[in-house]
N, CA, C and O atoms as a GROMACS GRO file, in nm:
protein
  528
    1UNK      N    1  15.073  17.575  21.214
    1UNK     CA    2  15.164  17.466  21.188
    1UNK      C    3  15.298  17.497  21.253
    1UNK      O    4  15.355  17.600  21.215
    2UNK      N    5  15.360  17.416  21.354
    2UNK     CA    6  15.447  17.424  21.411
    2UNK      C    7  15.551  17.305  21.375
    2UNK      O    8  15.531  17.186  21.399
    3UNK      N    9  15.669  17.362  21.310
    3UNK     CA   10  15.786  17.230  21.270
    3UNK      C   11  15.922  17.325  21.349
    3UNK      O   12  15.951  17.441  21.378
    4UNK      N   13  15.987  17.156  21.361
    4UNK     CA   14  16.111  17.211  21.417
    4UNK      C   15  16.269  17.184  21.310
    4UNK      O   16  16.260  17.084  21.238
    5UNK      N   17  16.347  17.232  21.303
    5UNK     CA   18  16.467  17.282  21.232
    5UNK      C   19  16.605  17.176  21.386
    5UNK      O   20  16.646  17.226  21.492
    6UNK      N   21  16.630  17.052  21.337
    6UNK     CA   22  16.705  16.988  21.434
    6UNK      C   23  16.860  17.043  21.388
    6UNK      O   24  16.840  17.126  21.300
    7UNK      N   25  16.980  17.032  21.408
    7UNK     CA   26  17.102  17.104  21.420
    7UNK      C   27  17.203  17.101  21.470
    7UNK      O   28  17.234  17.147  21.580
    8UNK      N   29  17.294  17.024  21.364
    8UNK     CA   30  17.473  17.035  21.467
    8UNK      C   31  17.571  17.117  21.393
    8UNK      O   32  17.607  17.109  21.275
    9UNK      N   33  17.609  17.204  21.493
    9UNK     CA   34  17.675  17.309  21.526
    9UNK      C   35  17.827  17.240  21.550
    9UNK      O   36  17.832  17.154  21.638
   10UNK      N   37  17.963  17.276  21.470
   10UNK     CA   38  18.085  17.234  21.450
   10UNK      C   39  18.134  17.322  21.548
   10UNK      O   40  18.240  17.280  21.594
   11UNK      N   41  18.102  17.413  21.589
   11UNK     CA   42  18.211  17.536  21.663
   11UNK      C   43  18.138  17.587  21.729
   11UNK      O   44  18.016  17.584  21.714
   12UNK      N   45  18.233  17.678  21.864
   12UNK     CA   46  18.170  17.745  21.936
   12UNK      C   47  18.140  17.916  21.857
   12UNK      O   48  18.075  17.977  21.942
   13UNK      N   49  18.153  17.968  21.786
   13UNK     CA   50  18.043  18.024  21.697
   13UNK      C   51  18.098  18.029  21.599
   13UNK      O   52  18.215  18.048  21.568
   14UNK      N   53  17.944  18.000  21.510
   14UNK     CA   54  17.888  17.935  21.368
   14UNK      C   55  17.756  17.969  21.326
   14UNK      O   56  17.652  17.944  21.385
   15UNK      N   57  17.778  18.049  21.183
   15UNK     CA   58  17.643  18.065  21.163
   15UNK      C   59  17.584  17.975  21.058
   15UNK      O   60  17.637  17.980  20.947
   16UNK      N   61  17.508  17.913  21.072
   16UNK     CA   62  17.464  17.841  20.982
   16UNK      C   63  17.344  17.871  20.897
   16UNK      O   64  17.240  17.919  20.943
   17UNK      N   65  17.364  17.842  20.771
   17UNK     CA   66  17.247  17.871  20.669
   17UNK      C   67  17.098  17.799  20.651
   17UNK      O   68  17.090  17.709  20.568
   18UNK      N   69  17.029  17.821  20.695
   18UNK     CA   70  16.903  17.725  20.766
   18UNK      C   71  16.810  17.805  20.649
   18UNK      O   72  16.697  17.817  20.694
   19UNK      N   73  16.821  17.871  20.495
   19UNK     CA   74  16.726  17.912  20.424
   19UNK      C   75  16.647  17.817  20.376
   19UNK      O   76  16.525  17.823  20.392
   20UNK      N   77  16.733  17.675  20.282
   20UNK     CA   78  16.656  17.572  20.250
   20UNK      C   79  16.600  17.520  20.313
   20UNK      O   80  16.499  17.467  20.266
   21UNK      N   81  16.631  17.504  20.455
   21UNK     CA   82  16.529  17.454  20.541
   21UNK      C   83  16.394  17.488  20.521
   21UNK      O   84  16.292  17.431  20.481
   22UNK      N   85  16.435  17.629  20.574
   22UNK     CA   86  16.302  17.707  20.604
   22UNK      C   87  16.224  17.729  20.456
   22UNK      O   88  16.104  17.754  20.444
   23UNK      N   89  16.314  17.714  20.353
   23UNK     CA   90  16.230  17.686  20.214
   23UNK      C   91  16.129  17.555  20.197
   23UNK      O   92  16.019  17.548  20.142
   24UNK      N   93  16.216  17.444  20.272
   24UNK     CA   94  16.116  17.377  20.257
   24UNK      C   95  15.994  17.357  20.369
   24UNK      O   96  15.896  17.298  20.323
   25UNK      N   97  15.989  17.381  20.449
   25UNK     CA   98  15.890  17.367  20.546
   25UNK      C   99  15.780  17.474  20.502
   25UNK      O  100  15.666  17.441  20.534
   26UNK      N  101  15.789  17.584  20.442
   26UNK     CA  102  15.708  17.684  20.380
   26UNK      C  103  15.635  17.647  20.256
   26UNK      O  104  15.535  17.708  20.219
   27UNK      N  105  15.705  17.505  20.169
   27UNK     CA  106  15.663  17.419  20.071
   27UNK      C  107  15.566  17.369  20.151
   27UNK      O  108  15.453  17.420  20.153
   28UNK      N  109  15.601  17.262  20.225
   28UNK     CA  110  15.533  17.176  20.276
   28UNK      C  111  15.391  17.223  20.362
   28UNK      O  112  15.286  17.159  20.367
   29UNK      N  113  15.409  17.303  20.401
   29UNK     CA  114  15.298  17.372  20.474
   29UNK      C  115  15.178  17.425  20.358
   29UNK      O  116  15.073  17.474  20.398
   30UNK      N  117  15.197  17.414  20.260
   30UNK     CA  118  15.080  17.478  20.164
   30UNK      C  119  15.000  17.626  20.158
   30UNK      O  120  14.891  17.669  20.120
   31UNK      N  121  15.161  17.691  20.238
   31UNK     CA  122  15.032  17.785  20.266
   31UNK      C  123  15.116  17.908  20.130
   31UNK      O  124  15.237  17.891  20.115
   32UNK      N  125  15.065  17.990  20.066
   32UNK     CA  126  15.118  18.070  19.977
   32UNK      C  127  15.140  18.184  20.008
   32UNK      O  128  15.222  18.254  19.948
   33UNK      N  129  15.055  18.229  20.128
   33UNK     CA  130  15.063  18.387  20.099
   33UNK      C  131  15.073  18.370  20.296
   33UNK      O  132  15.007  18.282  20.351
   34UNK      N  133  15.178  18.482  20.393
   34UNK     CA  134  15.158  18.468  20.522
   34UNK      C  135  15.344  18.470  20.563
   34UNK      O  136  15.450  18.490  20.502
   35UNK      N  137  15.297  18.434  20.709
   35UNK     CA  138  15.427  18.498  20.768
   35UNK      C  139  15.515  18.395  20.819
   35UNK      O  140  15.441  18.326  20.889
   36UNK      N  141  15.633  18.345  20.822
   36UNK     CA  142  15.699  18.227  20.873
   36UNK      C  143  15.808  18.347  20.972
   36UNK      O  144  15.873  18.449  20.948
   37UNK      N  145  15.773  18.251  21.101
   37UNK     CA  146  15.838  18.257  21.236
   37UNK      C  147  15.942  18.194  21.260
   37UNK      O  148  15.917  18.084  21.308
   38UNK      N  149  16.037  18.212  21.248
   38UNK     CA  150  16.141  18.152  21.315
   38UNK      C  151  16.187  18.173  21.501
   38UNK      O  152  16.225  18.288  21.524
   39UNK      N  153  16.186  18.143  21.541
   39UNK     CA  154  16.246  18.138  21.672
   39UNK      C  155  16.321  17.975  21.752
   39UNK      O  156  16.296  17.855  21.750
   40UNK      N  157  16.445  18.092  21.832
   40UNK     CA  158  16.555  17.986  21.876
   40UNK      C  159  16.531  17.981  22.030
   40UNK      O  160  16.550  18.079  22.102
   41UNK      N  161  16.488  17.864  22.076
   41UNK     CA  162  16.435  17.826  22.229
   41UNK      C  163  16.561  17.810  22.278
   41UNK      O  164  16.559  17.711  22.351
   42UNK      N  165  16.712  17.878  22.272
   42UNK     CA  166  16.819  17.836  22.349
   42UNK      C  167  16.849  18.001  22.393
   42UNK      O  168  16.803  18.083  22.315
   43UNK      N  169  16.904  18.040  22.482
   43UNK     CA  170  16.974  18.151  22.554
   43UNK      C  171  17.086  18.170  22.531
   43UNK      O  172  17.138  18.267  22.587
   44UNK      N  173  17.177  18.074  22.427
   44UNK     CA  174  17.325  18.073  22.392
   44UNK      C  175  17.330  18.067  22.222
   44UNK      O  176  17.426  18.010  22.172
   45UNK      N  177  17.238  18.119  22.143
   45UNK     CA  178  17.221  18.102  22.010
   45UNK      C  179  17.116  18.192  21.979
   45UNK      O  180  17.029  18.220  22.063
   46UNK      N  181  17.118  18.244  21.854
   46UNK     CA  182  17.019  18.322  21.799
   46UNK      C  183  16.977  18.296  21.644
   46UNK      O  184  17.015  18.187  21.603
   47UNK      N  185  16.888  18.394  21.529
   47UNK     CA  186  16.882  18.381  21.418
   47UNK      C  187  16.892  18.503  21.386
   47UNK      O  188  16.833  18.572  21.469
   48UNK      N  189  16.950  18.575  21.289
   48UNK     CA  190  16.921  18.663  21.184
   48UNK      C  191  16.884  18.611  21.032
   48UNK      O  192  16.858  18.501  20.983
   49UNK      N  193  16.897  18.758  20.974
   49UNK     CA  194  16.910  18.739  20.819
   49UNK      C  195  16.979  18.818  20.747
   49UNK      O  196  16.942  18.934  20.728
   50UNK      N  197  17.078  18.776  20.700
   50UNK     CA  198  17.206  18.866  20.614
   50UNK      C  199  17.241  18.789  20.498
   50UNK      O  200  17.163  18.717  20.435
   51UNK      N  201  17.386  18.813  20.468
   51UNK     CA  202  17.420  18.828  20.286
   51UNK      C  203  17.450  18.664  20.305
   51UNK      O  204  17.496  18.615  20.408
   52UNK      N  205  17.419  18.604  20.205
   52UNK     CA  206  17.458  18.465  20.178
   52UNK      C  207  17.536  18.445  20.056
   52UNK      O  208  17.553  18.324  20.043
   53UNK      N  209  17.606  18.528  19.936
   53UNK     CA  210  17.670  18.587  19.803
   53UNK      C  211  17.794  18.524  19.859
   53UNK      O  212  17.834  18.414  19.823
   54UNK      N  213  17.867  18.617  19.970
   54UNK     CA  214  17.992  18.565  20.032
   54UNK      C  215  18.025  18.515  20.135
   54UNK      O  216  18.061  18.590  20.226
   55UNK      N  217  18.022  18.396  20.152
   55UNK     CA  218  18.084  18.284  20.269
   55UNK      C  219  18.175  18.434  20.364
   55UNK      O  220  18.169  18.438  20.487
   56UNK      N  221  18.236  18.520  20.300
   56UNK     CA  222  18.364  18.582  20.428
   56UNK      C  223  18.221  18.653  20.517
   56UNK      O  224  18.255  18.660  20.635
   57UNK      N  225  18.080  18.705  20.501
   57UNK     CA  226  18.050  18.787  20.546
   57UNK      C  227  17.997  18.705  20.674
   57UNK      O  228  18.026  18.751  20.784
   58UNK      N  229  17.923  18.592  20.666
   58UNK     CA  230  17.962  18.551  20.802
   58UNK      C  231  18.042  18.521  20.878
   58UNK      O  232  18.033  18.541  20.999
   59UNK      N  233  18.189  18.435  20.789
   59UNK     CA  234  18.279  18.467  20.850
   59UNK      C  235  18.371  18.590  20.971
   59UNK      O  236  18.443  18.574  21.070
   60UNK      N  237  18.308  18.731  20.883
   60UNK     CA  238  18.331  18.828  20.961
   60UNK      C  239  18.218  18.874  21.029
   60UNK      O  240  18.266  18.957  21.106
   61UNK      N  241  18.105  18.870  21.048
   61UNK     CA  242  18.025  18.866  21.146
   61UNK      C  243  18.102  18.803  21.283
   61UNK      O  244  18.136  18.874  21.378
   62UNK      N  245  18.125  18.640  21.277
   62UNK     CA  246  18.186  18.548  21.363
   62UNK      C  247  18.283  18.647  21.427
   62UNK      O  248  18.279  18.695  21.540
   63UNK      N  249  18.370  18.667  21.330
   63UNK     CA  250  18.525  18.716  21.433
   63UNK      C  251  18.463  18.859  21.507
   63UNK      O  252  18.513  18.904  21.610
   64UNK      N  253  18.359  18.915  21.444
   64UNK     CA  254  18.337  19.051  21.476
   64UNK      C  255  18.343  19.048  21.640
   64UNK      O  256  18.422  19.085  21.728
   65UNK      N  257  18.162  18.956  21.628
   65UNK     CA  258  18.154  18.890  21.798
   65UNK      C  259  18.221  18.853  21.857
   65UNK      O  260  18.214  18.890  21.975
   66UNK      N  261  18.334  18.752  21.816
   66UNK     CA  262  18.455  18.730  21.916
   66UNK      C  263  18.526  18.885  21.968
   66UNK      O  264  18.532  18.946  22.075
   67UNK      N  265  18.559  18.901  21.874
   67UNK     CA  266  18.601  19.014  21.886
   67UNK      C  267  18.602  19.115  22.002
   67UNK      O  268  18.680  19.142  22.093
   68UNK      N  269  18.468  19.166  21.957
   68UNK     CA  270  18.317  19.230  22.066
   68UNK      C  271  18.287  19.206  22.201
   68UNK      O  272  18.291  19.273  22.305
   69UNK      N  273  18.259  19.108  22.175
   69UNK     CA  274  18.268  19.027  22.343
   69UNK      C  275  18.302  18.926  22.312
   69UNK      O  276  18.241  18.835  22.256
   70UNK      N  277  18.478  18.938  22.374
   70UNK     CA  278  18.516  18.861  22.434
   70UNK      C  279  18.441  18.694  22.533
   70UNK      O  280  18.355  18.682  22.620
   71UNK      N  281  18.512  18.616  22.477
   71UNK     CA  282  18.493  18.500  22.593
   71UNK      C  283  18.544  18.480  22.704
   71UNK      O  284  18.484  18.416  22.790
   72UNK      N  285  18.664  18.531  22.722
   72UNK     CA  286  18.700  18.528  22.852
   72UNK      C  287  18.730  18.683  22.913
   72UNK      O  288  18.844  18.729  22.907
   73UNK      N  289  18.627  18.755  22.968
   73UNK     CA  290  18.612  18.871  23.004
   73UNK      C  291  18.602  18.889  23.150
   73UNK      O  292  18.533  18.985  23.184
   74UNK      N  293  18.652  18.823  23.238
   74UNK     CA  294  18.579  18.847  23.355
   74UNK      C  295  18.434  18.843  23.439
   74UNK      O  296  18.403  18.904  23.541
   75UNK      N  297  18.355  18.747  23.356
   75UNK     CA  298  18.191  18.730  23.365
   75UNK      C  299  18.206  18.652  23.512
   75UNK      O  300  18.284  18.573  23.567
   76UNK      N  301  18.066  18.736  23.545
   76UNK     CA  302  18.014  18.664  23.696
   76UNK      C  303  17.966  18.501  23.687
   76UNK      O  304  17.982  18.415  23.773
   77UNK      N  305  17.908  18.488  23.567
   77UNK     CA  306  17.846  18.372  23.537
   77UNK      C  307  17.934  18.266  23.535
   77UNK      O  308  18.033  18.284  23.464
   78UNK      N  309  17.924  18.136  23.608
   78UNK     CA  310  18.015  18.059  23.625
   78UNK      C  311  18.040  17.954  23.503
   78UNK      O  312  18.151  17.901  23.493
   79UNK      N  313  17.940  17.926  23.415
   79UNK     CA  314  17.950  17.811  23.355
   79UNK      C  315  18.057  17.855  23.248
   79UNK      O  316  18.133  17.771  23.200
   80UNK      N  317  18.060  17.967  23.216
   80UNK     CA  318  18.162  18.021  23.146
   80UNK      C  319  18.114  18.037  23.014
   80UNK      O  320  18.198  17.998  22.933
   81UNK      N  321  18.010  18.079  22.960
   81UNK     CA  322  17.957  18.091  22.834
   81UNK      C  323  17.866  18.229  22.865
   81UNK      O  324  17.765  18.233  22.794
   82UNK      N  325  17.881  18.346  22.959
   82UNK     CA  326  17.843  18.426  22.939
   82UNK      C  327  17.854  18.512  22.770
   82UNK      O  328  17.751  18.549  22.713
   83UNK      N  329  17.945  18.526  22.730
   83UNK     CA  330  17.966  18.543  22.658
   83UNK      C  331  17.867  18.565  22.475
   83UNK      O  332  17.842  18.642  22.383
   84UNK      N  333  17.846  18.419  22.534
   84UNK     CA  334  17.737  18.334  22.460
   84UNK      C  335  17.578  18.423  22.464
   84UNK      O  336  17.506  18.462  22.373
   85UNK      N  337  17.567  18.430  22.586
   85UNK     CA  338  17.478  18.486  22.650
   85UNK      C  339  17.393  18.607  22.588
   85UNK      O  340  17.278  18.616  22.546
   86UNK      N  341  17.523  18.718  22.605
   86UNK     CA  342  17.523  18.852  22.557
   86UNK      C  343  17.505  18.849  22.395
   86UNK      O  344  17.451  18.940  22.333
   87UNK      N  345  17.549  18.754  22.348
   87UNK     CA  346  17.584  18.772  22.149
   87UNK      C  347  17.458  18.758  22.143
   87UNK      O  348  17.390  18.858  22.120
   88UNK      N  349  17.381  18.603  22.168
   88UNK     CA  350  17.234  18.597  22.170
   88UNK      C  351  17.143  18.729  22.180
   88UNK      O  352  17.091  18.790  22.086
   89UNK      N  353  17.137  18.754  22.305
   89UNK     CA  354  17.086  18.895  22.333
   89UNK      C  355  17.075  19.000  22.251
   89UNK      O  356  16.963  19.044  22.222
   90UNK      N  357  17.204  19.062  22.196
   90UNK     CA  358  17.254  19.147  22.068
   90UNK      C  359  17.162  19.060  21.962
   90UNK      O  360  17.056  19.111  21.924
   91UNK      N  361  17.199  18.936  21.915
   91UNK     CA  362  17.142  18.944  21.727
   91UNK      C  363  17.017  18.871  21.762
   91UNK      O  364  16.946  18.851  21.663
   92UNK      N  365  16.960  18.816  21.900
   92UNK     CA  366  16.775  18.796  21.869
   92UNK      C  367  16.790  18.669  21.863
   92UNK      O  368  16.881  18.603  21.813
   93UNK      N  369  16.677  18.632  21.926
   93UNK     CA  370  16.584  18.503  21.914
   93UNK      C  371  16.540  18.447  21.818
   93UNK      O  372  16.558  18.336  21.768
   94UNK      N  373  16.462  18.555  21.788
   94UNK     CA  374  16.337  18.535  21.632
   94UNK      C  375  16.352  18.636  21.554
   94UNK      O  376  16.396  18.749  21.576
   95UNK      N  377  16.308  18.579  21.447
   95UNK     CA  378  16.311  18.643  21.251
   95UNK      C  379  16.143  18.615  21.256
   95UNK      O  380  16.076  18.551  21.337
   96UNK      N  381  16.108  18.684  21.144
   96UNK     CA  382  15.952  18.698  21.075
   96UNK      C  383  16.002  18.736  20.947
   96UNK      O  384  16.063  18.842  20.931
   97UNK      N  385  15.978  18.645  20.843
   97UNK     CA  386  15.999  18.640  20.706
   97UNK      C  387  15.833  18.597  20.636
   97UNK      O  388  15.765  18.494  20.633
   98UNK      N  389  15.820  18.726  20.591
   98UNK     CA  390  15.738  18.732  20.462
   98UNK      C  391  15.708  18.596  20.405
   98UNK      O  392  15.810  18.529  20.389
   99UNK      N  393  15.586  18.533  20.368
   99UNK     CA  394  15.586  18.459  20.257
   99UNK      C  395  15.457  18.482  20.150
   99UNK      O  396  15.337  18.482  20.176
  100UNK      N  397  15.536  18.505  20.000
  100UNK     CA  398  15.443  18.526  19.933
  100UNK      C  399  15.471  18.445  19.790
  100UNK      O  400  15.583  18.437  19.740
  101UNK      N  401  15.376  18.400  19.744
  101UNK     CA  402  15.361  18.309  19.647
  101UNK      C  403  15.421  18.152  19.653
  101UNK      O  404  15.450  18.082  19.556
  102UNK      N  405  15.433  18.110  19.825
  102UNK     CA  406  15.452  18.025  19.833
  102UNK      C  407  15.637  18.025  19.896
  102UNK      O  408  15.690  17.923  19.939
  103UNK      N  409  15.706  18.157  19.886
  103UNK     CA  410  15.808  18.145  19.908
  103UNK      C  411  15.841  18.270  20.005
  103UNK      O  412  15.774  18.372  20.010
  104UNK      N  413  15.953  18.243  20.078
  104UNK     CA  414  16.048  18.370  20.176
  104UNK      C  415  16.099  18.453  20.059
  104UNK      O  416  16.169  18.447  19.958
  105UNK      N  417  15.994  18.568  20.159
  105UNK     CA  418  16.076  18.760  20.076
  105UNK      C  419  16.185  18.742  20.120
  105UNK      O  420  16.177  18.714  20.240
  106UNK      N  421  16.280  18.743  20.086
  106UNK     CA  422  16.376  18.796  20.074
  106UNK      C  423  16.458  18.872  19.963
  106UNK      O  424  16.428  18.861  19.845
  107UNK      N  425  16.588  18.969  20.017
  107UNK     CA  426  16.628  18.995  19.924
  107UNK      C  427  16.724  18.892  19.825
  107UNK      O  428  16.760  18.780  19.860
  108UNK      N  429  16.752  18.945  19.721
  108UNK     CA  430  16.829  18.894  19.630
  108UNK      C  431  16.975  18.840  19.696
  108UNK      O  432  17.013  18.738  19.638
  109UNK      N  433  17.061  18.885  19.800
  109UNK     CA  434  17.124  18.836  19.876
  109UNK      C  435  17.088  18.791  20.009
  109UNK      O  436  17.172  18.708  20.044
  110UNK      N  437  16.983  18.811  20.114
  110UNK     CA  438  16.957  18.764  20.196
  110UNK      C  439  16.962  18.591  20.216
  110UNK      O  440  16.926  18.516  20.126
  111UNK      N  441  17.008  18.548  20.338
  111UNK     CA  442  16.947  18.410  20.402
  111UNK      C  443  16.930  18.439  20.514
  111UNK      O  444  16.970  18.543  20.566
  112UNK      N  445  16.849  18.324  20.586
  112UNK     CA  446  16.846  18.334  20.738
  112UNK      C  447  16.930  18.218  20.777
  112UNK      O  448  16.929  18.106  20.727
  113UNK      N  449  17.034  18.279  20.914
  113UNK     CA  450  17.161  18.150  20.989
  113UNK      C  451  17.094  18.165  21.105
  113UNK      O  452  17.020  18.238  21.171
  114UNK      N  453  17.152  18.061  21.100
  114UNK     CA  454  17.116  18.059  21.260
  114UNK      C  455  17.241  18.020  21.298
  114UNK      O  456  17.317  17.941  21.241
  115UNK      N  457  17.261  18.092  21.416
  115UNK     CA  458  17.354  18.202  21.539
  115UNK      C  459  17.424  18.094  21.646
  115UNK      O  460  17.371  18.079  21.756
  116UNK      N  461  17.541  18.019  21.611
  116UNK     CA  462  17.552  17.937  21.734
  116UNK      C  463  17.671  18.013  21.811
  116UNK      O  464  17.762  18.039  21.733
  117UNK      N  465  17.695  18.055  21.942
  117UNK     CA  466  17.739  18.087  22.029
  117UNK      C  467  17.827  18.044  22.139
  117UNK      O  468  17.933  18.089  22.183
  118UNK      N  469  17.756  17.947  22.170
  118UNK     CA  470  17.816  17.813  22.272
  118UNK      C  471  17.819  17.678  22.227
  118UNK      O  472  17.780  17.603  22.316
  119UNK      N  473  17.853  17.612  22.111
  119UNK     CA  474  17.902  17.485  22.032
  119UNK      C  475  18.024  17.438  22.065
  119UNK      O  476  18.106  17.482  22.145
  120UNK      N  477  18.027  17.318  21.978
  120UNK     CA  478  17.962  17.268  21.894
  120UNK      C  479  17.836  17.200  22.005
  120UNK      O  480  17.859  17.187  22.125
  121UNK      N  481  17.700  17.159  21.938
  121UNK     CA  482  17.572  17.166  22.036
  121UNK      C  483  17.476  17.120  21.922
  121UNK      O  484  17.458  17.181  21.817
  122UNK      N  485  17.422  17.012  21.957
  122UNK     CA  486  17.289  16.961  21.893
  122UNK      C  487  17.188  17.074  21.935
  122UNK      O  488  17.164  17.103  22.053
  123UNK      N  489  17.132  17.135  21.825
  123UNK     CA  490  17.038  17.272  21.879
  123UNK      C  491  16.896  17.286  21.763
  123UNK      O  492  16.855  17.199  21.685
  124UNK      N  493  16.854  17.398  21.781
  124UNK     CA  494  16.714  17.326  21.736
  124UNK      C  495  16.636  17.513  21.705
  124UNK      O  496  16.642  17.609  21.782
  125UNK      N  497  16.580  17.505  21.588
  125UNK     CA  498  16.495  17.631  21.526
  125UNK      C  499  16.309  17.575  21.532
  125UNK      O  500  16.249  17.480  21.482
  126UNK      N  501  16.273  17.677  21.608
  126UNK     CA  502  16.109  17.628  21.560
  126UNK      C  503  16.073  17.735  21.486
  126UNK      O  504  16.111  17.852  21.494
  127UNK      N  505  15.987  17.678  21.404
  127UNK     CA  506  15.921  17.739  21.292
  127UNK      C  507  15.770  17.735  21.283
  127UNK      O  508  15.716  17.627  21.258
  128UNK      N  509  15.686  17.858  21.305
  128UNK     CA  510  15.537  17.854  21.299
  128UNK      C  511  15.533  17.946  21.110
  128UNK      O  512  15.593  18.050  21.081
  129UNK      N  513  15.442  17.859  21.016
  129UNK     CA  514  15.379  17.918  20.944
  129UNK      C  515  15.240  17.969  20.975
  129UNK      O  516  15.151  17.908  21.033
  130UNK      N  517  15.234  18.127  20.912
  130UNK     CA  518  15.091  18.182  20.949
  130UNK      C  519  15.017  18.238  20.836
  130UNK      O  520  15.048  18.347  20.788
  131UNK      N  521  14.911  18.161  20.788
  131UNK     CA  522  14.820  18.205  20.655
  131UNK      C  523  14.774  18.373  20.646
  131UNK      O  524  14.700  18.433  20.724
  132UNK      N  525  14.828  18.415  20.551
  132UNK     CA  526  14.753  18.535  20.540
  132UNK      C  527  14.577  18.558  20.569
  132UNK      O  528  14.527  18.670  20.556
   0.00000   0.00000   0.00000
């Protein structure tokens, strides 16, 4: 089962909390026990999974990357979102989250965001559920 996660992105980076999403498509799919895929088909955006308790911790994730790499660094790349590029690269494409009893392992603070880089951008998460 393949569903997609559609997405607007306010800023040029933003992480957004895409757990309920992915809660519900793991409903809907019927499946109880198995593995949900996340992956981001863009080169300027990614997904992880970190603390969702305190709004500052993505916040400081965000500034970290600015931070980190710089946006305006001297990049060969002309369109000017190298930048973008590299963060992607660093935090990943795709997540693989557990599902058991119908729901995402996670921990007690975990969510999964998804990673915008080069925004604000109508952008897009696919999601494969896989039956144990």
């Amino acid at each position: 089962m393949l569903e997609e996660i559609i997405l607007r992105t306010g800023s040029r980076c933003e992480l957004v909390n895409i757990t309920d999403k992915i809660r519900g498509i793991i409903a809907d799919s019927g499946i109880s026990s198995g593995d949900c895929h996340i992956f981001v088909p863009h080169t300027t955006a990614a997904v992880t999974i970190n603390e969702k308790a305190d709004p500052d911790v993505a916040k400081d994730i965000e500034a970290s990357m600015r931070k980190l790499i710089p946006e305006n660094w001297g990049y060969r790349h002309r369109e000017g979102n190298s930048d973008a590029h590299v963060k992607s690269s660093l935090i990943g494409a795709s997540e693989i989250v557990l599902i058991e009893n119908a729901e995402p392992v996670l921990g007690t603070w975990q969510a999964v965001f998804f990673c915008e880089f080069d925004g604000p951008r109508t952008r897009r998460c696919v999601v494969r559920i896989s039956e144990k």
